[in-house]
NUZAZA-407848 format. One line per 8 residues: number of its first residue (from 0); their letters; for each residue x, y, z of C-alpha. Coordinates in steps of 0.1 Angstrom, whole numbers, m for minus. Each point is the difference from the previous one (the first is absolute). Last residue first. Example, Ala and Ser with C-alpha at 12.3 -4.5 7.8 and 13.67 -1.06 7.14 Angstrom:
2
1> SA> 137 m11 71; m14 m34 7
***
This chain:
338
337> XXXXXXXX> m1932 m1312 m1071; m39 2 15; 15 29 21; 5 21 m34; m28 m7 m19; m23 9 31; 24 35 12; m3 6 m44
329> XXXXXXXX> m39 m1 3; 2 18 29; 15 30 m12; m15 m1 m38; m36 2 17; 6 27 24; 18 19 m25; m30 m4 m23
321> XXXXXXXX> m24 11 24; 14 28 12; 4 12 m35; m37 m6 m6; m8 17 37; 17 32 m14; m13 2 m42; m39 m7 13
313> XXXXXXXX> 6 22 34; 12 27 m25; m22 m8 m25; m35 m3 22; 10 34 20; 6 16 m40; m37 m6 m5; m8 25 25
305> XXXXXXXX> m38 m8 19; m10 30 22; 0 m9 34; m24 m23 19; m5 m18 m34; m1 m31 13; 28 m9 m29; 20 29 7
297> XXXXXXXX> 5 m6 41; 6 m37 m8; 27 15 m24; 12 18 26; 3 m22 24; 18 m20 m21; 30 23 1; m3 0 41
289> XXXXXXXX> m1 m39 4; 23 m3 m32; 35 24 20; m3 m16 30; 1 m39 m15; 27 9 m20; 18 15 23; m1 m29 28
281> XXXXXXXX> 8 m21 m32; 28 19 m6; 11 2 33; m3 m37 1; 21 m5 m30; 28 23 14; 8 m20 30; m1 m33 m19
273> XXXXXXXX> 22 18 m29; 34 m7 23; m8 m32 15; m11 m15 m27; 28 9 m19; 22 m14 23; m22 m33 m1; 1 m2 m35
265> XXXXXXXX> 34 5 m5; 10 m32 26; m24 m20 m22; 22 13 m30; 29 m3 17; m12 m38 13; m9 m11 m37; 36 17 m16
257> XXXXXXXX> 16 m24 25; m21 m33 m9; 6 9 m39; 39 4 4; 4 m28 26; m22 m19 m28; 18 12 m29; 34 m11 14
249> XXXXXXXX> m10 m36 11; m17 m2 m41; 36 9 m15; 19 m22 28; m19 m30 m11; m4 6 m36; 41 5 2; 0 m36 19
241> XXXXXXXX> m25 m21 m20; 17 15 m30; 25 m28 m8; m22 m25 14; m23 7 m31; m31 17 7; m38 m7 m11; m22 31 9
233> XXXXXXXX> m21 0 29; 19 20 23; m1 27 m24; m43 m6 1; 4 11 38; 24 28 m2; m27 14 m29; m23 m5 27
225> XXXXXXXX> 21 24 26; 7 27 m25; m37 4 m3; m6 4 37; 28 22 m4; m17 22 m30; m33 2 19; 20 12 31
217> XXXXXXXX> 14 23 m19; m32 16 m12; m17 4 26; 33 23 17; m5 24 m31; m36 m2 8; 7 7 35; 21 31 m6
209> XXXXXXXX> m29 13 m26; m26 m6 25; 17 20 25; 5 31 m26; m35 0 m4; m7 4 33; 25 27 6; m16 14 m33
201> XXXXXXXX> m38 5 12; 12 12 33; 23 29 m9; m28 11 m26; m27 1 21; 24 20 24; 8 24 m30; m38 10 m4
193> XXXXXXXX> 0 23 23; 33 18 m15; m17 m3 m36; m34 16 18; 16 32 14; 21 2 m31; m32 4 m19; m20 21 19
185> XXXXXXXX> 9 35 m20; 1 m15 m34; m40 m14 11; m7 m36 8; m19 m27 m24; 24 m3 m29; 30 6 19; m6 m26 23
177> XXXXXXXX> m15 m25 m18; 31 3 m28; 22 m6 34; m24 m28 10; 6 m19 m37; 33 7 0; 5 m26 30; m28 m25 m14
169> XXXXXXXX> 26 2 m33; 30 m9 25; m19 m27 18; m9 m14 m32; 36 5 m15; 14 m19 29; m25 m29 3; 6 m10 m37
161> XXXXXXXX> 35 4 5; 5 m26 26; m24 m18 m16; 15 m2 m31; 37 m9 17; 12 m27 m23; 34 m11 2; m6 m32 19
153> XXXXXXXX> 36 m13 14; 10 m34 m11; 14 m19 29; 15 m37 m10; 35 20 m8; 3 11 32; 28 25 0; m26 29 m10
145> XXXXXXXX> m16 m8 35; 28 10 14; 0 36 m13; m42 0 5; 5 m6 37; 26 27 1; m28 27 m15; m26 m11 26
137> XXXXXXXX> 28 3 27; 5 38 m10; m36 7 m7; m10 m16 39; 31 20 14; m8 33 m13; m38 m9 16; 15 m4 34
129> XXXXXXXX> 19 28 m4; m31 24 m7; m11 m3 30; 1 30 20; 0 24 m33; m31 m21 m16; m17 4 33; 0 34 m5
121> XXXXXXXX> m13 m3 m36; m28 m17 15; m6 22 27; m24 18 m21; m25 m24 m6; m12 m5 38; m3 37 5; m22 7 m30
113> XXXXXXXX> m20 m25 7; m2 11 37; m6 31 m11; m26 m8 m27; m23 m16 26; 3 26 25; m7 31 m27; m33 m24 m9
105> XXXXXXXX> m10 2 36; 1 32 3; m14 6 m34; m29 m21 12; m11 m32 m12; m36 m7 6; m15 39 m4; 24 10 m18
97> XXXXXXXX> m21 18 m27; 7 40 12; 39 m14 m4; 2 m14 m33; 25 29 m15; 24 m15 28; 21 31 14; 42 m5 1
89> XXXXXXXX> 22 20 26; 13 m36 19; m1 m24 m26; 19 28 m21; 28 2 28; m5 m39 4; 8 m5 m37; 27 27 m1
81> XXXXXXXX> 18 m17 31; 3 m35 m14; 9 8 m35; 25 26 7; 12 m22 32; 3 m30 m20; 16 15 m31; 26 13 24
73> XXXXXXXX> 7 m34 13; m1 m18 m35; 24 27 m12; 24 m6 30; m5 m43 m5; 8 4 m35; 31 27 7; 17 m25 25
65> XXXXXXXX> m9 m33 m23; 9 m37 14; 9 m25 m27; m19 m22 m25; 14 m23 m25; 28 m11 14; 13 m32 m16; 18 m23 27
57> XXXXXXXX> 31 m19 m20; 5 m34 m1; m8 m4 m34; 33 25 m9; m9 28 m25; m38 0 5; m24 m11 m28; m28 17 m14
49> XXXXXXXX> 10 34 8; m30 26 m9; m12 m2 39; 40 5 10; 4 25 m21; m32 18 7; 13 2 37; m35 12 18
41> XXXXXXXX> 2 25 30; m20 m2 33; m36 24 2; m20 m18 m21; m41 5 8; 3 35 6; m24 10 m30; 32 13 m25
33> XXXXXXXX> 24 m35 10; m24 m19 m6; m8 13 m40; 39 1 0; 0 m38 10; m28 m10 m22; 22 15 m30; 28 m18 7
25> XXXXXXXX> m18 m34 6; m15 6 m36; 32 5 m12; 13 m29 4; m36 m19 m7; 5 17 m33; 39 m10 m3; m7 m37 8
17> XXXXXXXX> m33 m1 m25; 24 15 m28; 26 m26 3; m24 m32 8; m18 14 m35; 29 0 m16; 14 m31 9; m31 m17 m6
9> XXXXXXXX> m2 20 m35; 35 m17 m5; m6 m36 11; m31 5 m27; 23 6 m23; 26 m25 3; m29 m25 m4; m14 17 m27
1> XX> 35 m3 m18; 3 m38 12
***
């Protein structure tokens, strides 16, 4: 019986201290946003801490419209957007005399519209940004009435979550150390404030997949909710409890069936929102690797003297485009096949 009570207790623990990590995690995420125009609204950290509301009736807001978040993502865009074309605009390519394919013209075309494409985002963020207030404050409901289902067991576990976080985030420090490892003092900025679209794109993707993993995940714990609904049904009852078994199962399915149409409702409104963004992104992307690989190509025929930092930059760069290609649609697959 002692072990017993023990184990309950390390459970209870270990529930305790995952809840307040993943608390905090969520905090932390938003102020990381927040920083890289990616967060303008506001976040109520009593409301995300709250684990039950006061009334069950009651609408939870989670997420609510920011004044100073949308100014400071405004005036972050314009920094960023006009310092990148103004530098665009006066830079020189050190590869010039060996452009005889790609030529600096054509290369200063390539990286505008890249450039251009990527740093609307945070604009776009402003425009929309109630849409996406909306999708956090209905995800949050959905979990309050959830709760009431006693059939629904939600998954504590958010590994992957964090696992795709902290490698984005250590691929992230990785092209700052780059930076001021392979520029001078002098060019440093120059190249951090170049960079900063990359950087924009990288974690707007990443915070997509999170959203739909989050969604993923409730929809694995419904369809779960639903068989454990079945095997209730399969239980021997006395006439007594026919009735309260009755009303207890009618309850968790108009629960479960409206928590499935918000969430299918959520994924639409965030599909709408990020869609936009995603193809930007890619459009980026795509920019961005045909003139990086070029040099490399350039390196490798030895048209221009070789550098073996070209190979790790385009090694550490297409790597992390890789991966957050990889994680995105894996977690788009997982989450359409639930």
């Amino acid at each position: 019986m002692e072990l017993i009570n023990l184990k309950l207790k390390n459970k209870y623990f270990c529930d305790q201290y995952r809840s307040g990590y993943n608390r905090y995690f969520i905090f932390v995420q938003h102020i990381f946003y927040k920083i890289i125009e990616l967060s303008p609204w506001s976040l109520d950290m009593s409301n995300v801490i709250l684990k039950k509301p006061p009334n069950d009736n009651d609408q939870i807001i989670v997420c609510k419209l920011s004044y100073l978040g949308s100014c400071y993502n405004l005036l972050l865009f314009l920094f960023i957007s006009s310092t990148n074309f103004y530098i665009l605009y006066n830079s020189t390519s050190p590869y010039f005399l060996y452009d005889s394919i790609l030529t600096s013209t054509v290369r200063a075309k390539l990286k505008f519209i890249a450039v251009l494409c990527i740093t609307f985002i945070p604009l776009i963020y402003i425009c929309r940004q109630k849409l996406m207030i909306g999708v956090i404050n209905r995800l949050k409901n959905v979990d309050i009435k959830l709760r009431n289902c006693h059939s629904y067991k939600a998954k504590k576990r958010n590994c992957y979550t964090h696992f795709i976080f902290i490698m984005n985030f250590l691929s992230f420090i990785s092209h700052i150390v780059m930076v001021f490892f392979y520029f001078s003092k002098s060019s440093v900025i120059v190249h951090l404030i170049i960079l900063f679209p990359d950087v924009i794109s990288s974690w707007m993707i990443i915070q997509f997949t999170i959203l739909l993993q989050k969604i993923c995940k409730r929809f694995k714990s419904i369809n779960s909710a639903i068989s454990k609904l079945d095997i209730r049904n399969k239980f021997n009852t006395s006439d007594k409890n026919v009735t309260l078994l009755t009303e207890s199962a009618i309850f968790e399915i108009r629960t479960i069936k409206f928590a499935f149409i918000e969430l299918c409702e959520i994924c639409q409104d965030s599909a709408d929102f990020y869609g936009l963004l995603i193809i930007i992104s890619i459009i980026h992307y795509v920019l961005i690797i045909i003139i990086r690989l070029y040099f490399v190509i350039l390196a490798l025929l030895q048209i221009k003297e070789p550098n073996n930092m070209i190979y790790v930059c385009a090694g550490i760069v297409n790597g992390s485009i890789i991966f957050l290609l990889l994680v995105f649609t894996s977690t788009v697959t997982k989450t359409t096949k639930e």
